[in-house]
C-alpha positions as CSV (number, residue, x, y, z in Angstrom):
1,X,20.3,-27.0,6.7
2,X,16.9,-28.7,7.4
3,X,14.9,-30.5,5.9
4,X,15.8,-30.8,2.2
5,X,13.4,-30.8,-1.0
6,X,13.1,-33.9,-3.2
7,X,13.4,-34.3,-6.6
8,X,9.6,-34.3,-6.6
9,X,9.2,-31.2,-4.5
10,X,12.2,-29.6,-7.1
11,X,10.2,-30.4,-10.4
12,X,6.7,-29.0,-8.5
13,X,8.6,-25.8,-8.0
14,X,10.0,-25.8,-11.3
15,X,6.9,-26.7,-13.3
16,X,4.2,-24.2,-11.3
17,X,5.9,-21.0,-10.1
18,X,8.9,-20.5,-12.6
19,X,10.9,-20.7,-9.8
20,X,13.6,-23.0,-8.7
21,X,15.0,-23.8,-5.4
22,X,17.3,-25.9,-3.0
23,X,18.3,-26.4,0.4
24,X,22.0,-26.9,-0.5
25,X,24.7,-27.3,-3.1
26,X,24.7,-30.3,-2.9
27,X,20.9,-30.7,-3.7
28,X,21.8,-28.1,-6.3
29,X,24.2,-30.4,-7.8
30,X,22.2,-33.4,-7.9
31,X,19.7,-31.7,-10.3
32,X,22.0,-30.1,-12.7
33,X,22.1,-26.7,-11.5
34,X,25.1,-25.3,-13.6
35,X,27.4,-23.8,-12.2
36,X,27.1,-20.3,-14.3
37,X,24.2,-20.4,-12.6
38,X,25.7,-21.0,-9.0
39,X,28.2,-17.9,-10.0
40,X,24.4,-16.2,-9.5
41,X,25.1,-16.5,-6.0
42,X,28.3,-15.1,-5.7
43,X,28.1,-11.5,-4.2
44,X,31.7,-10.5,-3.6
45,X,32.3,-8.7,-6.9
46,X,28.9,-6.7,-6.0
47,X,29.7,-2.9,-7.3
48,X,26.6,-1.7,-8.4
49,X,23.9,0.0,-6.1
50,X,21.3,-1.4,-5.4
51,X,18.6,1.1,-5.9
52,X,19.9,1.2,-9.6
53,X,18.9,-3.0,-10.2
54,X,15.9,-2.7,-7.2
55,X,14.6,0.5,-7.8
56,X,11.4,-0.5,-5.9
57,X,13.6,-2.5,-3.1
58,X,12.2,-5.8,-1.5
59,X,9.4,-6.9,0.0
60,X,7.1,-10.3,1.1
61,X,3.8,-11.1,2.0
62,X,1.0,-13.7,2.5
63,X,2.9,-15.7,5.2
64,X,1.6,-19.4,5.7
65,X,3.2,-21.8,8.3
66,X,5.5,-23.2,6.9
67,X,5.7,-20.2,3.8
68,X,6.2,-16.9,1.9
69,X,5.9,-14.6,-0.9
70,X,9.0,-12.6,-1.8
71,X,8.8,-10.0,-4.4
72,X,11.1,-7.6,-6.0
73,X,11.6,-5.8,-9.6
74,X,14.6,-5.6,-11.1
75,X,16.3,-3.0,-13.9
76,X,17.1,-5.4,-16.6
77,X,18.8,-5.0,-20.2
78,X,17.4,-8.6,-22.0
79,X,13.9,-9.5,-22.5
80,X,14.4,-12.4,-19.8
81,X,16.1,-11.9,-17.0
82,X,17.4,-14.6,-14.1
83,X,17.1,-13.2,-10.7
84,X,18.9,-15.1,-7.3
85,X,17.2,-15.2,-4.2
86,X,18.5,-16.5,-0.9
87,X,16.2,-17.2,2.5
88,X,18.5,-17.3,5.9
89,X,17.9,-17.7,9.8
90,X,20.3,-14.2,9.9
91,X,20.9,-11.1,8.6
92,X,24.5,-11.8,8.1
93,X,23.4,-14.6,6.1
94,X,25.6,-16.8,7.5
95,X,22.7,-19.5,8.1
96,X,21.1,-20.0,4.7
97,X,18.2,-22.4,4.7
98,X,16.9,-21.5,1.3
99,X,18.3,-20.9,-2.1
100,X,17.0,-20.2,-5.9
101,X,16.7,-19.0,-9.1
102,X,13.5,-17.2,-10.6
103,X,13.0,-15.9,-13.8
104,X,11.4,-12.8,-14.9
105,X,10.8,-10.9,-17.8
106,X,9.2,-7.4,-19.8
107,X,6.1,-9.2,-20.0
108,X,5.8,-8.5,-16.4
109,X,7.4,-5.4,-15.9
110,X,10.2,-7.3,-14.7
111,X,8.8,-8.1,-11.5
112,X,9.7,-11.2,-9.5
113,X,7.6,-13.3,-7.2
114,X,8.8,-16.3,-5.3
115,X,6.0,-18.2,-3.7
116,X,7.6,-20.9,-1.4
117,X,6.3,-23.6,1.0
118,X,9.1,-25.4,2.9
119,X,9.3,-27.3,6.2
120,X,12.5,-25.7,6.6
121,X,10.5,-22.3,7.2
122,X,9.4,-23.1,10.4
123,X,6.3,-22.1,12.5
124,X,6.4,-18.2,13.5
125,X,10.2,-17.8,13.3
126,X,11.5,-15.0,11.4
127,X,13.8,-14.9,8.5
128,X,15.8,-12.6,6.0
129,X,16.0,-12.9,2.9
130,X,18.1,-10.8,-0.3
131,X,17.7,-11.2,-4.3
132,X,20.8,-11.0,-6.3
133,X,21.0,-10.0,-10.4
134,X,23.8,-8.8,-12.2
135,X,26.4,-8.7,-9.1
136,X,23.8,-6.5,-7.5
137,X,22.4,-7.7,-3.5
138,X,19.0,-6.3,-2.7
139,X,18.3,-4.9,0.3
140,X,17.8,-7.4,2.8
141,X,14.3,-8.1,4.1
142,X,12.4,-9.7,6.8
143,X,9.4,-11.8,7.3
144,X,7.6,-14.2,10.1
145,X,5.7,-17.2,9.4
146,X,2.7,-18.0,10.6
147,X,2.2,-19.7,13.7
148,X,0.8,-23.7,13.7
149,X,-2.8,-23.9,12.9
150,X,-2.6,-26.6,15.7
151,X,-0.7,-24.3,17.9
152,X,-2.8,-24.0,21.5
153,X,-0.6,-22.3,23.6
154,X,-0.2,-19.6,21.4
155,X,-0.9,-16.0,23.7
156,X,-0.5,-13.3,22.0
157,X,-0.2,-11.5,18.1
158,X,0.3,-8.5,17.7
159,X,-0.2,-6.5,13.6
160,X,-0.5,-2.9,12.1
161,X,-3.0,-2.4,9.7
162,X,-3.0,0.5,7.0
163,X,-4.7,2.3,4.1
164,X,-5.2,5.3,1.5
165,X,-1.6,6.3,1.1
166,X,-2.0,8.6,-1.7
167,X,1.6,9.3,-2.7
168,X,0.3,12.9,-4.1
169,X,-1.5,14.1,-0.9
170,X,1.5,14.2,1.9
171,X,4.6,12.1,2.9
172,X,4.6,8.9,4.4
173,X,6.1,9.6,8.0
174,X,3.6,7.6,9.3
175,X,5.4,4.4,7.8
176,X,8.9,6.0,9.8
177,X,7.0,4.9,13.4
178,X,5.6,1.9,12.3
179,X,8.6,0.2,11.2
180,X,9.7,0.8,14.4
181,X,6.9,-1.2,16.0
182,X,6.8,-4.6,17.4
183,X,4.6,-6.3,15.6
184,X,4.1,-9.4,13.6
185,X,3.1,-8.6,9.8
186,X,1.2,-5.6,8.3
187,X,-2.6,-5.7,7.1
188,X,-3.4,-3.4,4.1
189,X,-7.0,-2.6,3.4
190,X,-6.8,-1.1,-0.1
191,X,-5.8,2.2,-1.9
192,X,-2.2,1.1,-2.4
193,X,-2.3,3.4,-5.7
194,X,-4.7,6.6,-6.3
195,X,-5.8,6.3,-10.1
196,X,-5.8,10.4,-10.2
197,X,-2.9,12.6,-10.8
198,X,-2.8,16.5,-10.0
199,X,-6.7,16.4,-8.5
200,X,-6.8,19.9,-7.0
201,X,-10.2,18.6,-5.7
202,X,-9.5,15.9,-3.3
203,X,-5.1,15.9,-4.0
204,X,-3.3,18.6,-2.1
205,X,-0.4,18.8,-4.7
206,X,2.2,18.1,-1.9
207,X,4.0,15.6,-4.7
208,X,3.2,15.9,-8.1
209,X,3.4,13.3,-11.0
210,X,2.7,13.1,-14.6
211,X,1.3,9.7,-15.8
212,X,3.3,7.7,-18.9
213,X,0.0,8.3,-21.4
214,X,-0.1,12.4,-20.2
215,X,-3.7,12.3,-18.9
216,X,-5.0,13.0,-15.5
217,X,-6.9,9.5,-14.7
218,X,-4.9,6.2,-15.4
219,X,-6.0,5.1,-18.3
220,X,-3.2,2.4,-19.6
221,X,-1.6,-0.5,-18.2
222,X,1.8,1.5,-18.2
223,X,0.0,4.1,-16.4
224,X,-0.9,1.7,-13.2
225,X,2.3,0.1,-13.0
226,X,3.8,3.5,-13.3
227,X,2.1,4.5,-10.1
228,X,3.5,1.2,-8.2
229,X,6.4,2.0,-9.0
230,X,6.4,5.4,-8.0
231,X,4.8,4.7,-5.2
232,X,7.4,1.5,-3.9
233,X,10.1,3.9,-4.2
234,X,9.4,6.0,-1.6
235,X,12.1,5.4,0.9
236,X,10.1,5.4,4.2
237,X,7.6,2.7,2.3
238,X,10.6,0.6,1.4
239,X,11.7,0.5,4.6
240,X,8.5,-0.6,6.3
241,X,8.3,-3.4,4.0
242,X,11.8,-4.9,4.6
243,X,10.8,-5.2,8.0
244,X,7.3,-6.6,7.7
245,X,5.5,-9.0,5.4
246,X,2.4,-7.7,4.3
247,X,-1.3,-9.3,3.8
248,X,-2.8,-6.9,0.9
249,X,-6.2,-6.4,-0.3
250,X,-7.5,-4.1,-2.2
251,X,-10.1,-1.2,-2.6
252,X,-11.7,1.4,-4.8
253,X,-8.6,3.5,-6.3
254,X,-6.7,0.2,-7.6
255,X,-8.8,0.9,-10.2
256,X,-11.1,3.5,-10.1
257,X,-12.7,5.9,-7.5
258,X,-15.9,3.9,-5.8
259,X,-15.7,1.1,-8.3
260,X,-17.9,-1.7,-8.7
261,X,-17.2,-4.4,-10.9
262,X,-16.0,-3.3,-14.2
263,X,-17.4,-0.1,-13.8
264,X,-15.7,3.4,-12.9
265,X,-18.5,5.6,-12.5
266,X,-16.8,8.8,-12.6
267,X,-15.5,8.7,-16.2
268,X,-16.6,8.1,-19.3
269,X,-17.1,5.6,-21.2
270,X,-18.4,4.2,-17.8
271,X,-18.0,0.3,-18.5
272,X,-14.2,-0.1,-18.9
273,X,-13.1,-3.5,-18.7
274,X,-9.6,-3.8,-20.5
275,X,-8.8,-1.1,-18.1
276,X,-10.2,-2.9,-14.6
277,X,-8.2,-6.3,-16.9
278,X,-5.0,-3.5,-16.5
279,X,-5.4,-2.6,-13.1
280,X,-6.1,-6.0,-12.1
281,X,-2.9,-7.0,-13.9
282,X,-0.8,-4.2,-12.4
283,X,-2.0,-4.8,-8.8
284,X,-1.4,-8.7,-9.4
285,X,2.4,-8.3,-10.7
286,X,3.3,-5.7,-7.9
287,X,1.6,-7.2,-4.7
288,X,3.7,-9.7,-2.8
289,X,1.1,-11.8,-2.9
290,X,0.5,-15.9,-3.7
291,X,-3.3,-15.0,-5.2
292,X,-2.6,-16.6,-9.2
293,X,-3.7,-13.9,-11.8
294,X,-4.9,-15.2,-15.1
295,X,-5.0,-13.0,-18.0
296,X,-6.8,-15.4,-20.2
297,X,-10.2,-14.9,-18.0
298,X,-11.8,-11.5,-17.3
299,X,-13.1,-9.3,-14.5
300,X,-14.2,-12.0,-12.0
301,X,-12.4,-14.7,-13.0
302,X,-8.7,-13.3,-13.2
303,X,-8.1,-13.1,-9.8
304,X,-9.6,-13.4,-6.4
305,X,-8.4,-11.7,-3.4
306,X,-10.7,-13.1,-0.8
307,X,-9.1,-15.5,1.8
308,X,-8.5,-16.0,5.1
309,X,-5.4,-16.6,7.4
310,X,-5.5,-18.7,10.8
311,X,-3.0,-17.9,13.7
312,X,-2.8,-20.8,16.2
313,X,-6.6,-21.2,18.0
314,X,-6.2,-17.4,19.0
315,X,-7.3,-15.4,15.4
316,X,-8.6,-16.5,12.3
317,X,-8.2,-13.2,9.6
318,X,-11.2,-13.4,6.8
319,X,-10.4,-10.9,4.1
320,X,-13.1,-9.9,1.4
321,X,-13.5,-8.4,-2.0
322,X,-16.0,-5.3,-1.9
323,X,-15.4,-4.2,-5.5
324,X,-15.5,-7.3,-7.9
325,X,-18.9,-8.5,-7.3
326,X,-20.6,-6.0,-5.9
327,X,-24.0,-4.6,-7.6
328,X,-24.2,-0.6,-8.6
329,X,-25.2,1.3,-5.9
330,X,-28.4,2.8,-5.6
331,X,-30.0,5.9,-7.2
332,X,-27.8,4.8,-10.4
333,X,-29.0,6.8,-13.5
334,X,-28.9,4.0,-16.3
335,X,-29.4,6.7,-19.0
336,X,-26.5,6.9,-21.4
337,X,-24.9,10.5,-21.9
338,X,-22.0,12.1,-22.5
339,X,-21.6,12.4,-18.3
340,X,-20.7,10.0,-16.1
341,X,-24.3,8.1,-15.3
342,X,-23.9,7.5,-11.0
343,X,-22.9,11.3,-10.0
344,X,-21.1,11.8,-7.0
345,X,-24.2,13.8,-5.7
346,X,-26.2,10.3,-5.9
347,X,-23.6,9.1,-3.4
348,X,-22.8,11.7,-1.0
349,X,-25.4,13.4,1.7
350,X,-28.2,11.3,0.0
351,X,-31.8,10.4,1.1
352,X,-33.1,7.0,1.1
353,X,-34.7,5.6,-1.6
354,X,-36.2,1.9,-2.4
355,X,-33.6,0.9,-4.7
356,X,-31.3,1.2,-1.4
357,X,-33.3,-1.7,0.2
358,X,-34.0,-4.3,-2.4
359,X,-33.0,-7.8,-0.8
360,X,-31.1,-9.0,-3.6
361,X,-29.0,-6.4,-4.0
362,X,-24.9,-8.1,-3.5
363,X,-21.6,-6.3,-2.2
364,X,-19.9,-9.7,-1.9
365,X,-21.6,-11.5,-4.7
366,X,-23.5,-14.5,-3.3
367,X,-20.7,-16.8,-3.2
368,X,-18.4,-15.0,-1.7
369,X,-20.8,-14.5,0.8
370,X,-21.9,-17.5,1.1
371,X,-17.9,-18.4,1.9
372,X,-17.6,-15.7,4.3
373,X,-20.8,-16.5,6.5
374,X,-19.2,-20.4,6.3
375,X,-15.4,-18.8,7.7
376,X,-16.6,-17.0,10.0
377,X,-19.6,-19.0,11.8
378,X,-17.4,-21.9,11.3
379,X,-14.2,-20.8,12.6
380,X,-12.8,-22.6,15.7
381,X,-10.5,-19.5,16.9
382,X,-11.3,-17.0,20.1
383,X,-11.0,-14.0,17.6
384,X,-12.9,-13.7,14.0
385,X,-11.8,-10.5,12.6
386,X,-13.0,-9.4,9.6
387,X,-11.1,-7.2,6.8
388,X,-12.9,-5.3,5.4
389,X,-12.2,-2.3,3.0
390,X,-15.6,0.3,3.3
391,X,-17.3,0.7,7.1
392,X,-20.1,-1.4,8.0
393,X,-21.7,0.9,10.5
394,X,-24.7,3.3,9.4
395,X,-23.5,6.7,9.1
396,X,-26.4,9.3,8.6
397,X,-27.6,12.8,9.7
398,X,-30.7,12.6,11.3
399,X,-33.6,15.2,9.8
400,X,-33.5,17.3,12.8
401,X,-29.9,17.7,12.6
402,X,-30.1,17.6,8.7
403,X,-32.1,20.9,8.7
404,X,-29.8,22.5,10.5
405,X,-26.7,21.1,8.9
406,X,-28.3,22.7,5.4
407,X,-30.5,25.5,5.8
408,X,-33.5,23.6,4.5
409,X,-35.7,20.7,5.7
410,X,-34.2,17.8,4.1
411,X,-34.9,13.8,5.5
412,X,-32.2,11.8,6.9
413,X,-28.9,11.5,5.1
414,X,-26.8,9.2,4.5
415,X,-23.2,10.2,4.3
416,X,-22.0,7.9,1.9
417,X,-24.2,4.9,-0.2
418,X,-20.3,3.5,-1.7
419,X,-20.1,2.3,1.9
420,X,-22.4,-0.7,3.3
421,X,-25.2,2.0,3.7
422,X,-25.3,1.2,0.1
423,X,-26.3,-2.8,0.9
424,X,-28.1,-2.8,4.0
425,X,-30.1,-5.8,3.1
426,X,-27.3,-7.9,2.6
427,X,-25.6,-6.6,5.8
428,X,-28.5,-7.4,7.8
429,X,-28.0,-10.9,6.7
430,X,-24.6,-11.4,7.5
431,X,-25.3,-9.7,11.2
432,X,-28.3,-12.1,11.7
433,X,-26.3,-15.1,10.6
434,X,-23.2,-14.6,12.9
435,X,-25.9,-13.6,15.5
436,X,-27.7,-17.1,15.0
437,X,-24.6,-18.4,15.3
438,X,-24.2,-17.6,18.3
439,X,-20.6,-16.0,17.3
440,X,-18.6,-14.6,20.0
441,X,-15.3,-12.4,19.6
442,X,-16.1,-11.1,15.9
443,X,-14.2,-7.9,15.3
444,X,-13.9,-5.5,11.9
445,X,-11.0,-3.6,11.1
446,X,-11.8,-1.3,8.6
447,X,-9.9,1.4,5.9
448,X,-11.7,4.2,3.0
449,X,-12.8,6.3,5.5
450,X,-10.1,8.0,6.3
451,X,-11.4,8.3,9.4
452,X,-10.7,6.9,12.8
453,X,-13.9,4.8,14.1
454,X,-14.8,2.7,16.8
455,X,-18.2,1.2,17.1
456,X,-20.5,-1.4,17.2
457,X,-22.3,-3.3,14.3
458,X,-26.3,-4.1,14.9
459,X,-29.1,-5.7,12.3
460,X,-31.3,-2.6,13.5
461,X,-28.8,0.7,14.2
462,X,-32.4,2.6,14.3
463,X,-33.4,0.8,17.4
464,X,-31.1,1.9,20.4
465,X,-32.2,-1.2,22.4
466,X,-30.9,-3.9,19.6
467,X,-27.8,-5.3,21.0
468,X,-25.0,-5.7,18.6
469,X,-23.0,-8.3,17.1
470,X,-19.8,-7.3,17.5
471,X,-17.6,-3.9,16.9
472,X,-15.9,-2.1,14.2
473,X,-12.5,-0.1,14.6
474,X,-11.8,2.2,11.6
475,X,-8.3,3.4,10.7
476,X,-7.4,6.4,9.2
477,X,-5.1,7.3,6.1
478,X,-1.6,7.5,5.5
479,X,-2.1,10.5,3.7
480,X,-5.2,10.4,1.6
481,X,-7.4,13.6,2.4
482,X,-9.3,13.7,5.9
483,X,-13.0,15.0,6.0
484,X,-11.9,18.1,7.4
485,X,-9.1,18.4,4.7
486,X,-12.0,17.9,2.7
487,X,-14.0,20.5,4.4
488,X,-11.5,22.6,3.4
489,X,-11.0,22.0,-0.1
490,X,-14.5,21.8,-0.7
491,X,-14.1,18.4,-2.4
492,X,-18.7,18.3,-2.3
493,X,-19.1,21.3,-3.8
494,X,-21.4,22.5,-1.2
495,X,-20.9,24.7,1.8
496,X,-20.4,22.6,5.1
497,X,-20.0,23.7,8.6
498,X,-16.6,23.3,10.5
499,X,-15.3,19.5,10.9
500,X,-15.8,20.1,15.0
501,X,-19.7,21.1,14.0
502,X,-19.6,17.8,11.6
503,X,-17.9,15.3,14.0
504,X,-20.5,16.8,16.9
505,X,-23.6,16.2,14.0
506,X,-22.8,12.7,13.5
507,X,-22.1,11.6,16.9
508,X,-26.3,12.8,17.8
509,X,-27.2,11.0,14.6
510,X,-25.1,7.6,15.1
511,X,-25.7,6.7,19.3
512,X,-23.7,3.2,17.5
513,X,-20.7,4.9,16.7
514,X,-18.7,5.2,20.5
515,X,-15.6,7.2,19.2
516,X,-15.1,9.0,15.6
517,X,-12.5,11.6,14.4
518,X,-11.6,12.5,10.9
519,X,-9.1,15.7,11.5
520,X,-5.5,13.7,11.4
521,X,-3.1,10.6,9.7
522,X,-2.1,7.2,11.3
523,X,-2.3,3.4,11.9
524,X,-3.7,1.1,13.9
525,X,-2.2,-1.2,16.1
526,X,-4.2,-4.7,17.3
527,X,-3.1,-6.6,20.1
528,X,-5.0,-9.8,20.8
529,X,-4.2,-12.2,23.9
530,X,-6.9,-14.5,25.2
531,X,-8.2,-12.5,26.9
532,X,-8.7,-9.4,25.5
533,X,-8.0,-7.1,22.0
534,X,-6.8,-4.5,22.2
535,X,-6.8,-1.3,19.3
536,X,-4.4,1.5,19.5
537,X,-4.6,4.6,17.1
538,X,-2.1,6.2,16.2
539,X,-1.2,9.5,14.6
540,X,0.9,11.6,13.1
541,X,1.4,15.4,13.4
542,X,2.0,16.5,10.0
543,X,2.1,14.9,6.2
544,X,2.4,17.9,4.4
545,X,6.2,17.4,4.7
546,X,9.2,15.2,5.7
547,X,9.3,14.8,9.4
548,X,6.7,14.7,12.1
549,X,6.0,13.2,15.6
550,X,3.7,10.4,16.4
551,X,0.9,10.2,19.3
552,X,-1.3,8.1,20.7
553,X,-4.8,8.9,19.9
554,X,-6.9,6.7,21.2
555,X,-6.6,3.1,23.0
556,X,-9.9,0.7,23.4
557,X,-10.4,-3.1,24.2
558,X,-12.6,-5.5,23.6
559,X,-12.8,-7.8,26.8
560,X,-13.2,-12.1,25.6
561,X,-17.0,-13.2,25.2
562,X,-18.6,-9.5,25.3
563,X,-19.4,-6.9,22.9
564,X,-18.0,-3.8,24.4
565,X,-15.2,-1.4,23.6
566,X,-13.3,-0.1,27.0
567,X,-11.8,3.3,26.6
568,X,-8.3,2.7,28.2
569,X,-6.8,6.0,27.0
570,X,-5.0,7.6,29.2
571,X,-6.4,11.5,29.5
């Protein structure tokens, strides 16, 4: 069985997660474990289905060395519920290293977390695990641990990373491919959930749902947890997370559409802070995640999703927060009307203005940036990779290009100031500090675009001849709408040229950005060995209904030591 928990490790458990757990019965026994309790356990009478008790099926995430999160949600009749949960070597089940009890309740929508940290999980191994309630098994589930910190032989990990699958927009055959691949664990980069319902402007209507308070914009906590659920019971989703764990961050549409703070600039009121309290709450209680959420503190305090995760000397994983603590951004109209005060016209094909460059102005908030500088220009691991939810990279028309792009003479524009055009100050300072640092390896994977990028990341993207300080590889959506789906809808309300037109615009305007196409659905795939990393994109051919084919789009590495991205695609 491994190594077993003492009574001190039992009480821990007991005391700080709500959950209980044992290596054996006879463990169990020692600590008065009844034995209505150990009936829990007993599957063989099982009649019930299991989507009928685990409507949203299993799933885990943040894996640690020697640990897990498992989550699930149950259908329950009482107000608190016991739920069984059993960790094995198999999928039969027949090797058991881990068993317990966790309870649950309506106060969290009935969902169950199980935060555990055992020797007996050892170093990048993978396990199964199930949850029983009420004669009911789950579906069973997989995860891998994390290798050693210590570990120096390590040579080789392999993830997916993912983002924007609006459940409204298309179908998730993406998720139908990457379950199939061979990879460790699953990075998502935000927009689990899209706050809107039935937006003809930006939604293609391929699915359709109607929120629990009957409005169009979530606007309750019902409504949020509402969408994840809906959104977990999508089958192909299910199935890619009972084969993966998962390390989650979030974005914008968790709450609301380019966020900051408390704020959701595209509805009114515009300062909204029970409802960012609600969507925090909601994203907290369905994310198999270890992050504690405390609803006695507010906004910043109640939970913080910034962390990092260290595989063996080969990769250390910093993740950041981009909406909690990050100041409004520019051209913000503090006038108080009956419209939303930051239009999306003040975001979207903008010029520059001063307000854009102001040195104190924060997307991380100055401690987290302070950490994040500290992780990064500290780390002792070949590869730093950053995850990071909007790109870093300048994106602009130039004026020439500008003119013609509009009709009219019009300066440079930038494409969109939600992204880290919005914060170029502070972005200048975290290039120049992992550039004084003399930081090698330092790589960005990158969601909200929707938009498959690969480029490089300068202090000066104006000035051709400043050498960068590392590179940037942008994955598209699931299913959230491309910019030439966009194109199409006319989601800016103005008149735009083709998406080839755009894509060719954008390349003359950004001599930074090597590879860029925004006209199809996928993942990304990162190798990394030693001596290379390597990014595969790839896409699917349709979303708009069940069933598709997968390609690859694009493959680029990043050789050890130098900042350059090698086109290895194969033509």
């Amino acid at each position: 069985m491994g190594n077993r928990f003492s009574r001190r490790d039992f009480l821990k458990y007991s005391l700080s997660t709500n959950v209980v757990i044992w290596t054996s019965e006879a463990i169990a026994s020692k600590l008065n474990i009844s034995s209505k309790e150990m009936q829990i356990f007993d599957i063989a009478a099982a009649s019930a289905t299991s989507v009928n008790i685990f409507p949203q099926s299993v799933s885990s995430g943040d894996p640690q060395t020697y640990g897990i999160t498992l989550w699930t949600r149950i259908i329950a009749q009482s107000k608190i519920a016991k739920v069984a949960f059993e960790v094995a070597s198999d999928s039969a089940f027949r090797q058991v290293v881990l068993q317990g009890l966790a309870n649950t309740n309506s106060d969290c929508d009935y969902t169950v977390k199980v935060p555990l940290k055992s020797t007996v999980l050892k170093p990048y191994t993978t396990f199964y695990y199930r949850f029983i309630f009420n004669q009911t098994v789950s579906h069973v589930g997989r995860f891998k641990t994390l290798p050693s910190p210590e570990d120096q032989t390590l040579d080789r990990i392999k993830f997916a990373y993912i983002n924007c699958h609006d459940y409204i927009n298309g179908y998730y055959n993406a998720y139908d491919f990457l379950a199939k691949e061979n990879i460790d664990f699953v990075i998502f980069l935000g927009d689990y959930i899209y706050e809107t319902v039935n937006d003809p402007s930006s939604q293609r209507l391929i699915r359709s749902l109607d929120l629990p308070s009957g409005e169009l914009v979530a606007s309750t906590l019902e409504d949020y947890r509402f969408l994840y659920q809906t959104y977990n019971s999508d089958p192909k989703l299910q199935r890619l997370q009972e084969k993966f764990a998962f390390i989650t961050i979030w974005d914008d549409h968790e709450f609301a559409n380019d966020c900051f703070q408390a704020n959701a600039p595209d509805q009114f009121p515009f300062y909204k802070p029970e409802l960012r309290q609600a969507a925090t709450q909601a994203w907290a209680e369905y994310t198999p995640t270890s992050i504690p959420f405390s609803d006695n503190t507010k906004n910043f305090n109640s939970l913080q999703i910034y962390r990092t995760f260290k595989f063996g000397n080969l990769l250390e994983l910093v993740l950041t927060d981009e909406r909690l603590y990050r100041d409004e951004p520019p051209s913000c109209d503090h006038s108080v009307t009956q419209q939303p005060r930051y239009e999306m016209r003040q975001r979207y094909l903008v010029s520059d203005n001063p307000q854009r460059n102001e040195t104190q102005r924060t997307m991380l908030g100055h401690r987290q940036r302070d950490w994040f500088i500290q992780q990064i220009c500290n780390s002792s691991c070949v590869w730093k990779i950053w995850g990071n939810e909007v790109m870093t990279m300048q994106l602009k028309i130039q004026s020439v290009f500008a003119t013609l792009f509009l009709g009219q003479k019009t300066p440079d524009l930038f494409i969109n100031l939600d992204q880290w055009d919005g914060y170029p100050a502070e972005r200048a300072l975290l290039f120049k500090a992992i550039r004084e640092a003399k930081v090698k390896n330092f790589v960005t994977i990158t969601g909200d675009l929707h938009t498959f990028v690969a480029g490089y990341q300068k202090l000066n993207f104006d000035d051709q001849s400043d050498q960068p300080v590392g590179v940037e590889f942008v994955v598209g959506s699931i299913t959230a709408s491309t910019l030439a789906e966009r194109i199409t809808l006319n989601s800016f309300n103005i008149p735009l040229p083709s998406i080839e037109i755009v894509t060719t615009l954008i390349a003359a305007s950004n001599p930074h950005i090597y590879y860029f196409n925004s006209d199809t659905h996928g993942y990304n795939i990162v190798e990394v060995t030693p001596e290379a990393l390597i990014c595969t994109f790839k896409v699917v051919t349709n979303i708009t209904k069940p069933g598709s084919r997968v390609t690859t789009l694009k493959v680029f590495r990043v050789p050890r030591d130098q900042v350059l991205i090698e086109d290895l695609t194969i033509a």
